[in-house]
C-alpha positions as CSV (number, residue, x, y, z in Angstrom):
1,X,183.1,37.4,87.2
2,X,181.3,40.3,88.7
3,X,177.6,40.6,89.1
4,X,175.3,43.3,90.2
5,X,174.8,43.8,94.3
6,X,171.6,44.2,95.8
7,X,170.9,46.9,98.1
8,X,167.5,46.1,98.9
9,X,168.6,43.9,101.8
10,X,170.3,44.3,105.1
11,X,172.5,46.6,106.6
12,X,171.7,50.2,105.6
13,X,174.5,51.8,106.5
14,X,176.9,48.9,105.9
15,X,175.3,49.1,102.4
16,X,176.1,52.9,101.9
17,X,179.2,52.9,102.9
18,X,180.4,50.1,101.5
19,X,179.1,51.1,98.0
20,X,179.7,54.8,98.9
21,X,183.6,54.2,99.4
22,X,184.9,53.0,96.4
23,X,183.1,55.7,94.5
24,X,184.6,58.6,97.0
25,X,187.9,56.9,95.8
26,X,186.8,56.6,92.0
27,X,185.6,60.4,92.4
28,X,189.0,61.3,94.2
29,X,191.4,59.4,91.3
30,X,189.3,61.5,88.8
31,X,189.9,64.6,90.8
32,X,193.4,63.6,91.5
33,X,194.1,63.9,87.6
34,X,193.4,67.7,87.4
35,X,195.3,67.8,90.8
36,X,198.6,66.3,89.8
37,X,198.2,68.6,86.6
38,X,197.9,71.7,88.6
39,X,200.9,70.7,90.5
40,X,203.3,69.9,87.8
41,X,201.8,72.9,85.4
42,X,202.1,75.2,88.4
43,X,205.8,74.4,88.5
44,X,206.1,76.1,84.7
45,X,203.8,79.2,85.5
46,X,200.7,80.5,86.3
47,X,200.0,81.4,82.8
48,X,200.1,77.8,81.7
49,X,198.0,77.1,85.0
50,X,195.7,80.0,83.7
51,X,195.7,78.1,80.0
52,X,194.7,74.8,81.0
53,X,191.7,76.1,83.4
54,X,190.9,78.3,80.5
55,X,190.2,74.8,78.3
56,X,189.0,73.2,81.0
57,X,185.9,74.9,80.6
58,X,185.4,72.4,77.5
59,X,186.2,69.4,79.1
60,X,183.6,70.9,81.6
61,X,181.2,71.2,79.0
62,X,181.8,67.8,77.7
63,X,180.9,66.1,81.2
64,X,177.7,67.5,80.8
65,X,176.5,65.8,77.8
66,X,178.6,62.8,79.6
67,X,176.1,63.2,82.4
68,X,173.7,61.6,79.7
69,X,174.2,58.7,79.4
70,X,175.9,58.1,82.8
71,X,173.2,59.2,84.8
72,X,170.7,57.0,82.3
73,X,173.0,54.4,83.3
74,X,172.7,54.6,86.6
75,X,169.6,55.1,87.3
76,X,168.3,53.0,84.7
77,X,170.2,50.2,85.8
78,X,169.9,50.7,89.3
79,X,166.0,50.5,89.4
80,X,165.5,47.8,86.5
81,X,168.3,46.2,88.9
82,X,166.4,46.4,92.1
83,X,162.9,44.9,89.9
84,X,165.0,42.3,89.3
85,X,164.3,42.8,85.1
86,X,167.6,41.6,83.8
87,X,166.3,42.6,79.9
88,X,165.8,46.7,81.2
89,X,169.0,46.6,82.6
90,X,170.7,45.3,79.5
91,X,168.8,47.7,77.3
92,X,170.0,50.5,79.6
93,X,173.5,49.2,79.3
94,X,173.4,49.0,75.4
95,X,171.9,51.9,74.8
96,X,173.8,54.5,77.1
97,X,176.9,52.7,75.7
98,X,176.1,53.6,72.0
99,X,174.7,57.0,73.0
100,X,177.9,58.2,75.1
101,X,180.3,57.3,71.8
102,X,178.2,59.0,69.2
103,X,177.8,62.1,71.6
104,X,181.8,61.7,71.8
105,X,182.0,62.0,67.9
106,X,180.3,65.0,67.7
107,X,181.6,67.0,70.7
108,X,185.0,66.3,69.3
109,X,184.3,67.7,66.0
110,X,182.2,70.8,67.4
111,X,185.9,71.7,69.5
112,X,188.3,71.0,66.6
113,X,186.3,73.3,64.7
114,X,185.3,76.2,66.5
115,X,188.8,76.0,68.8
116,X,190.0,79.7,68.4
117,X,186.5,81.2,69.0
118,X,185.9,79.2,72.2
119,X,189.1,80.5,73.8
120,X,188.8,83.9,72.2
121,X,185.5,84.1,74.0
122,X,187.3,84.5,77.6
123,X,189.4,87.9,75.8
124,X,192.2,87.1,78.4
125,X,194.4,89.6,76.5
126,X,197.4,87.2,76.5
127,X,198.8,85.7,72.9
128,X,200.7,82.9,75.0
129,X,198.0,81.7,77.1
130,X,195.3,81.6,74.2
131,X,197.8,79.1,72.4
132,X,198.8,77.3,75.3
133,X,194.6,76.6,76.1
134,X,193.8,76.0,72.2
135,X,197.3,73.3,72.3
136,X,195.7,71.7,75.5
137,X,192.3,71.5,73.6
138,X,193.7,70.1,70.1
139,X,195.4,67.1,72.1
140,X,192.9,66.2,74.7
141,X,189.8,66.3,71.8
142,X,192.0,63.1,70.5
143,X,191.3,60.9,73.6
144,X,187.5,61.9,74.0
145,X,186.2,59.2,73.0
146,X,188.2,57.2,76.0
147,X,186.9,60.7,78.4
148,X,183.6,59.7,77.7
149,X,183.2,55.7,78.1
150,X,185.2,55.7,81.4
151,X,182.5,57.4,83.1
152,X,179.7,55.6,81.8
153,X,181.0,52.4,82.2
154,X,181.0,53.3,85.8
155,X,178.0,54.5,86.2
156,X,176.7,51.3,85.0
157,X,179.0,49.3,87.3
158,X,178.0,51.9,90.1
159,X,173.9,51.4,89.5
160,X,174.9,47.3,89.3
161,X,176.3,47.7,93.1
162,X,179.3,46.9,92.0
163,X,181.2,50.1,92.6
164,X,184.7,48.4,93.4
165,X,185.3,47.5,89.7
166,X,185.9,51.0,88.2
167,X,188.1,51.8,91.5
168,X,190.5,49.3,90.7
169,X,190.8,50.3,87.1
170,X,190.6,54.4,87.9
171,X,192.8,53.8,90.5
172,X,195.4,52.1,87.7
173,X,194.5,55.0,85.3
174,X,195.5,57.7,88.1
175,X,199.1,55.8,88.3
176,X,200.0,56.1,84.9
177,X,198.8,59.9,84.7
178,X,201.0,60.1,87.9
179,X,204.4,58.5,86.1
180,X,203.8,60.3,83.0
181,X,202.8,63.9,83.9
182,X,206.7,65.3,85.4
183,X,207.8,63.7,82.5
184,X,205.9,64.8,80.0
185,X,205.3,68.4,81.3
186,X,209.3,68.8,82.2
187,X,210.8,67.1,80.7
188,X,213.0,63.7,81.6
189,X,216.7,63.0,79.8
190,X,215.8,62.4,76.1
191,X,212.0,63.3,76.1
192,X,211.9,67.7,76.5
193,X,209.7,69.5,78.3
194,X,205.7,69.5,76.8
195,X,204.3,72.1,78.8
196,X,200.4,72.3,78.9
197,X,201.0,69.6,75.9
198,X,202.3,67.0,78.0
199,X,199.5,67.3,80.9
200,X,197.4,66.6,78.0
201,X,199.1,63.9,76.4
202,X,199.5,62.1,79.9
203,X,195.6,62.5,80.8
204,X,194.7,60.8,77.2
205,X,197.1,58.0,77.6
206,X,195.8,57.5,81.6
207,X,192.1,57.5,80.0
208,X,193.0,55.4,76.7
209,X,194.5,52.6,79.5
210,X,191.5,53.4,81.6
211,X,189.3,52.3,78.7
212,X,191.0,49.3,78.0
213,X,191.2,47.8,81.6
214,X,187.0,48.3,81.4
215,X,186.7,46.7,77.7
216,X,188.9,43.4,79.0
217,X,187.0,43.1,82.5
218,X,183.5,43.6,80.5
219,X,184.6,40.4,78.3
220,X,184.2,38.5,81.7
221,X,181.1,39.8,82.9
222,X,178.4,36.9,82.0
223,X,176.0,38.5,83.6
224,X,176.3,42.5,83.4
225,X,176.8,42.1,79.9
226,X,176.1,39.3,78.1
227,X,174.7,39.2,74.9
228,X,175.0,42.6,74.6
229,X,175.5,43.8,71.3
230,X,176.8,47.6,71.0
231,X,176.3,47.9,67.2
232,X,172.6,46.9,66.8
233,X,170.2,49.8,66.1
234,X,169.7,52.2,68.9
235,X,165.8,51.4,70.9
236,X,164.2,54.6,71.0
237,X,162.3,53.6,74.0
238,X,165.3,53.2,75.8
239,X,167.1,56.4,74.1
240,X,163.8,58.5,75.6
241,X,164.0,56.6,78.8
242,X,167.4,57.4,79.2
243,X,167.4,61.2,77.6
244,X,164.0,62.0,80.1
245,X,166.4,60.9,83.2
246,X,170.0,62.4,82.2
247,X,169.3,65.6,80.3
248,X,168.4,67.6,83.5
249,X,171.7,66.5,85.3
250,X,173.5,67.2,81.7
251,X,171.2,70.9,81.4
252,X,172.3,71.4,85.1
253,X,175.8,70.8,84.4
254,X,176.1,72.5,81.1
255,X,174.7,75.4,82.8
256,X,177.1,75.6,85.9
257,X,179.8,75.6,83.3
258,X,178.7,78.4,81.3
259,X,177.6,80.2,84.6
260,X,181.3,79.8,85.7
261,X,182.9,81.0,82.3
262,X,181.2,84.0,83.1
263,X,182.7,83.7,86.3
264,X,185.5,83.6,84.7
265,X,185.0,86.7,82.6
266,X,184.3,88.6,85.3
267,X,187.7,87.4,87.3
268,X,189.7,88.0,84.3
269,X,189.7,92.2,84.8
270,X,192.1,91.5,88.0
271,X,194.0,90.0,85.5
272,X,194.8,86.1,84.5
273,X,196.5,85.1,88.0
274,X,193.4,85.3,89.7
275,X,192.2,82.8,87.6
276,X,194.8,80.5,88.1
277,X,194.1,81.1,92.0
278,X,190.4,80.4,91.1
279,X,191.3,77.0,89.4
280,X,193.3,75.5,91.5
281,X,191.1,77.0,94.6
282,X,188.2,75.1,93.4
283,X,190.5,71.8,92.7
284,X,191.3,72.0,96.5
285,X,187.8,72.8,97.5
286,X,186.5,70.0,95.4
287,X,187.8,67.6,98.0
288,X,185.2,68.0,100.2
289,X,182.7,67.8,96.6
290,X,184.1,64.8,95.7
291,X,183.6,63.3,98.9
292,X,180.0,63.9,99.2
293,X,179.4,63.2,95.6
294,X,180.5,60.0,96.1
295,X,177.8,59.3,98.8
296,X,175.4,60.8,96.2
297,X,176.3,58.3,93.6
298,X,175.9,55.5,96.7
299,X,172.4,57.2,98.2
300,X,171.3,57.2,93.8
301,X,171.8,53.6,93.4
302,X,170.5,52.7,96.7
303,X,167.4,54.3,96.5
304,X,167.2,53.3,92.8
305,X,167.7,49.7,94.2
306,X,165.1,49.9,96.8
307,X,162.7,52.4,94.8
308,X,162.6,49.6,92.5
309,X,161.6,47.1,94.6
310,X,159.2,48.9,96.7
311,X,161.0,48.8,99.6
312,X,159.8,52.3,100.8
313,X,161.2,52.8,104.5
314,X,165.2,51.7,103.2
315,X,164.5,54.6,101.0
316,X,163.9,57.1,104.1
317,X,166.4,55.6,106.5
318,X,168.9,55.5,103.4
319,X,168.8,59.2,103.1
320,X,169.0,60.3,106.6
321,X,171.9,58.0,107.0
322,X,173.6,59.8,104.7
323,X,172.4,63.0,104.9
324,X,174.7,62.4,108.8
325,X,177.6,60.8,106.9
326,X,178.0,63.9,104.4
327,X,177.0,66.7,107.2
328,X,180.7,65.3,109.4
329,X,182.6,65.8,106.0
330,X,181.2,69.3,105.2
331,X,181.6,70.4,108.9
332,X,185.6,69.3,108.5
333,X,185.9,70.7,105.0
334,X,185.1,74.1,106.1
335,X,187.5,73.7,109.4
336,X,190.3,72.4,107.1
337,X,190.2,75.4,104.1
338,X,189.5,77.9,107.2
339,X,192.2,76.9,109.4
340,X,195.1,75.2,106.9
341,X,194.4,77.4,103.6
342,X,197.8,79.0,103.4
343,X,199.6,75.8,103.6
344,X,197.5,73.8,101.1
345,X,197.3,76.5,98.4
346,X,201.2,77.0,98.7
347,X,201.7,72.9,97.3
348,X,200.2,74.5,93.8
349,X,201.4,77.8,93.1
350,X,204.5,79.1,95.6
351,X,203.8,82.6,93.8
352,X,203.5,84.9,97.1
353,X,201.0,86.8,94.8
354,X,198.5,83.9,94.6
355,X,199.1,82.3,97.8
356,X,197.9,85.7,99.1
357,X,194.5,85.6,96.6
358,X,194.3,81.3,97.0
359,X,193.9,81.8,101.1
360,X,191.1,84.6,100.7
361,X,189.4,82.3,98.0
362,X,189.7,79.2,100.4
363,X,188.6,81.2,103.7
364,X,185.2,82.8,101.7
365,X,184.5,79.0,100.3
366,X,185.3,77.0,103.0
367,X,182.1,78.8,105.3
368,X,179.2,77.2,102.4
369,X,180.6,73.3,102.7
370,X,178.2,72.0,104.9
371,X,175.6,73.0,102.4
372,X,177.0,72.1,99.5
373,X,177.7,68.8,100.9
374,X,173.8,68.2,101.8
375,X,172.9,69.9,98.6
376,X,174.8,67.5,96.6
377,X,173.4,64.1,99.0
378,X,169.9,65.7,98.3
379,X,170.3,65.9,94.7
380,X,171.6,61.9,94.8
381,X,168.3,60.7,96.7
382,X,166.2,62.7,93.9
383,X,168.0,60.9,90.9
384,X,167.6,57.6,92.5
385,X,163.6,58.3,92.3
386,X,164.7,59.0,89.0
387,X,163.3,62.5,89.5
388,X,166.3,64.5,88.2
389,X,164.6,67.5,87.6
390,X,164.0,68.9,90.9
391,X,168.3,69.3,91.5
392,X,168.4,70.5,88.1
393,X,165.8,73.5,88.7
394,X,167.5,74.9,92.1
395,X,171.0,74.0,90.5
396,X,170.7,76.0,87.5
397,X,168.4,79.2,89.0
398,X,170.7,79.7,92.1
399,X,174.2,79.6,90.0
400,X,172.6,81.2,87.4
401,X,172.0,84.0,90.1
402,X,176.0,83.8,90.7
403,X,176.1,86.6,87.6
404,X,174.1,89.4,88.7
405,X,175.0,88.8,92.3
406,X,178.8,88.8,91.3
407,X,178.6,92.0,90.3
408,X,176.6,93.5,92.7
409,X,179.2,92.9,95.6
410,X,182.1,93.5,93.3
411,X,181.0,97.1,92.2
412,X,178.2,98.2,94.0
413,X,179.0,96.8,97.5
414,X,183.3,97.8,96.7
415,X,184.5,94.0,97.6
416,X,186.0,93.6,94.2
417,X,187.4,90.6,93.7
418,X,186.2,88.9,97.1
419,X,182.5,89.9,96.0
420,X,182.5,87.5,93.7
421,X,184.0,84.2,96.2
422,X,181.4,85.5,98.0
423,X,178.8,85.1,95.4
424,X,179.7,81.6,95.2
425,X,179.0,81.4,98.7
426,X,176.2,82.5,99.1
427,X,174.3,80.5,96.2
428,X,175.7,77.3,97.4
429,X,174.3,77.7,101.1
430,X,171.1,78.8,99.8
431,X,171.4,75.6,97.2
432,X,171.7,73.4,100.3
433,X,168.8,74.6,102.1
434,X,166.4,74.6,99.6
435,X,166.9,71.1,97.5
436,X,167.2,69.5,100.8
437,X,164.2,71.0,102.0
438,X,162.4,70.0,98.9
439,X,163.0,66.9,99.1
440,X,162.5,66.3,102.6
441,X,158.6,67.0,101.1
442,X,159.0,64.8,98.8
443,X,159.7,62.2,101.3
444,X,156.2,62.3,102.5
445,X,154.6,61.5,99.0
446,X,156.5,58.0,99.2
447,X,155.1,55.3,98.4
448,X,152.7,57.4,96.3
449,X,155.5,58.7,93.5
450,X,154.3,56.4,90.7
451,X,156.8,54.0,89.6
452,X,158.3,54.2,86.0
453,X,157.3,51.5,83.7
454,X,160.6,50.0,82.9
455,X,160.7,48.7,86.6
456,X,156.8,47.2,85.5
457,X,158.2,45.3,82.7
């Protein structure tokens, strides 16, 4: 029987990292999923590489309205956690539940329907990749409702303190997508070779198994989630409650994904390998993301925990903690995609072509870690005030500015291609500085942020 930690006590660091850990590892086995795809799929072609990042841009978009109800659920749950109101923390947990499968329901239908306008939006001039990416999509809109409670469920384990729980079972998820993806994608004796169709038949199964290891460890959980009924009537308090906190994370996210189709656009007049070099670029570069996301999620509940309960200095200590623990990992991301990019692109795609474009990508990308790591610790310590906005304002302005800027280096300034990994860059250092500046302000208005009522009741 698990039951939610408190983080308002003792060791600060111990705390962090000890929360901050498992959901590095979570965070990596989710990663690790598009990963072990790209490797297999890059073993076909880089045109089935090129399809599956084409329809990944939906999956993209689906994490956004995910964000939701998982960031509801975390921060919800985190501060009515740290009040000690057992009754808000069950209403957050009921209501980001119900909200998460409905949202599920309809983003299915909206892709099943409007399949073949989605992908024809990228015009990426290729009959056999525009199948391919609409194939992907048709099978993987089938297990969205299992894509969409995994998350949540751990965001409300994650806001509880209990952040081992959906390692263990993401970590069991990851092995089956590992078993089943050579197979499925090339085939093994009797069962032939899927393709893109088998990557996405092995990522539904991992999540469907995923969503059933959650469901039979929630039957245990006497306190987390007792008496919790998931088909009474949505509270609209709660709903608003838990909209006002996640839609800025979901607005933020839904943004950087239609920011980065654009991207995308723009990439596609060098043709459809870059794109696959852009993919699996940002799959390799998300290792260092991942990382400090994880210490995010950690520094969101922890600050939820102890914003909750008043306890004002953890909440400064907390962050600067941190804010050291993510610097060292952005410091050796950018040494690692610098110094080692030529060997680490080559385990995707062995194309000379796109090991040539993946090292550039990796080189241009690697320089902005450090401030995409604080950016992204900043942005944590903001949602664990439950002030989400803040993050979503810089996030959304400075990729937003990715477009013009793109273009600009790419044409004006003659640096083609490279202008626009540069534009990436760029934005993210400039992301980094100014979130973390802003919220090194805000620091200064605690205790006097006013506390939300749900920690009251």
């Amino acid at each position: 029987m698990t039951k939610s930690t408190k983080l308002t006590e003792g060791n600060i660091t111990k705390s962090i990292i000890k929360l901050a850990i498992p959901i590095m590892g979570t965070s990596f086995i989710q990663m690790a999923y598009n990963m072990i795809d790209m490797i297999w799929i890059g073993r076909v072609s880089s045109d089935a590489v090129a399809a599956i990042g084409t329809a990944g841009f939906f999956t993209w978009f689906g994490m956004s309205l995910i964000l939701i109800p998982k960031t509801g659920a975390e921060i919800g749950v985190a501060q009515s956690t740290g009040s000690d109101n057992h009754n808000a923390t069950k209403l957050f947990i009921k209501n980001t539940i119900q909200i998460d499968i409905i949202l599920a329901i309809l983003y299915g239908l909206f892709i099943f329907i409007f399949r073949n306008q989605l992908i024809g939006f990228f015009k990426l001039g290729n009959d056999a990749v525009n199948k391919m990416a609409i194939d992907y999509l048709l099978i993987i809109i089938i297990g969205f409702p299992f894509y969409f409670i995994s998350p949540v469920l751990t965001g409300i384990f994650n806001g509880s303190g209990d952040s081992k729980t959906p390692f263990r079972i993401n970590t069991l998820g990851l092995v089956i997508n590992i078993i089943l993806d050579p197979i499925l994608i090339l085939g093994f004796g009797p069962i032939p070779a899927l393709g893109v169709k088998g990557a996405a038949i092995a990522t539904i199964l991992a999540q469907f198994f995923v969503s059933l290891c959650f469901f039979i460890t929630i039957k245990s959980q006497l306190i987390l989630f007792f008496n919790i009924h998931i088909f009474e009537k949505l509270d609209i308090d709660y709903i608003k409650k838990i909209f006002k906190l996640g839609f800025p994370s979901s607005i933020q996210n839904g943004a950087f994904a239609f920011f980065a189709m654009l991207i995308a656009r723009l990439i596609a007049d060098w043709g459809t390998l870059p794109i696959a070099v852009q993919k699996v670029g940002s799959q390799i570069e998300a290792i260092s993301w991942m990382s400090a996301s994880g210490f995010a999620t950690a520094v969101c509940a922890f600050i939820g925990q102890n914003y909750g309960g008043k306890k004002w200095d953890r909440i400064r200590k907390g962050y600067f903690i941190s804010l050291g623990l993510v610097s060292i990992i952005g410091i050796g991301a950018t040494f690692i995609l610098i110094v080692f990019s030529k060997p680490i692109f080559s385990i995707f795609i062995p194309e000379k072509e796109a090991i040539s474009y993946g090292v550039v990508y990796l080189k241009i990308l690697g320089i902005s870690q450090l401030f995409m790591c604080v950016e992204i610790i900043s942005a944590g310590a903001f949602n664990g005030l439950g002030k989400t906005l803040p993050p979503a304002i810089i996030g959304i302005l400075l990729t937003g500015s990715r477009i013009p800027l793109s273009l600009i280096l790419a044409y004006k300034f003659n640096l083609g291609l490279n202008g626009i990994w540069w534009s990436i860059s760029i934005t993210s250092i400039f992301k980094g500085i100014i979130l973390t500046s802003w919220f090194l302000i805000k620091l200064r208005s605690i205790p006097k942020i006013p506390i939300e009522p749900y920690t009251k009741l």
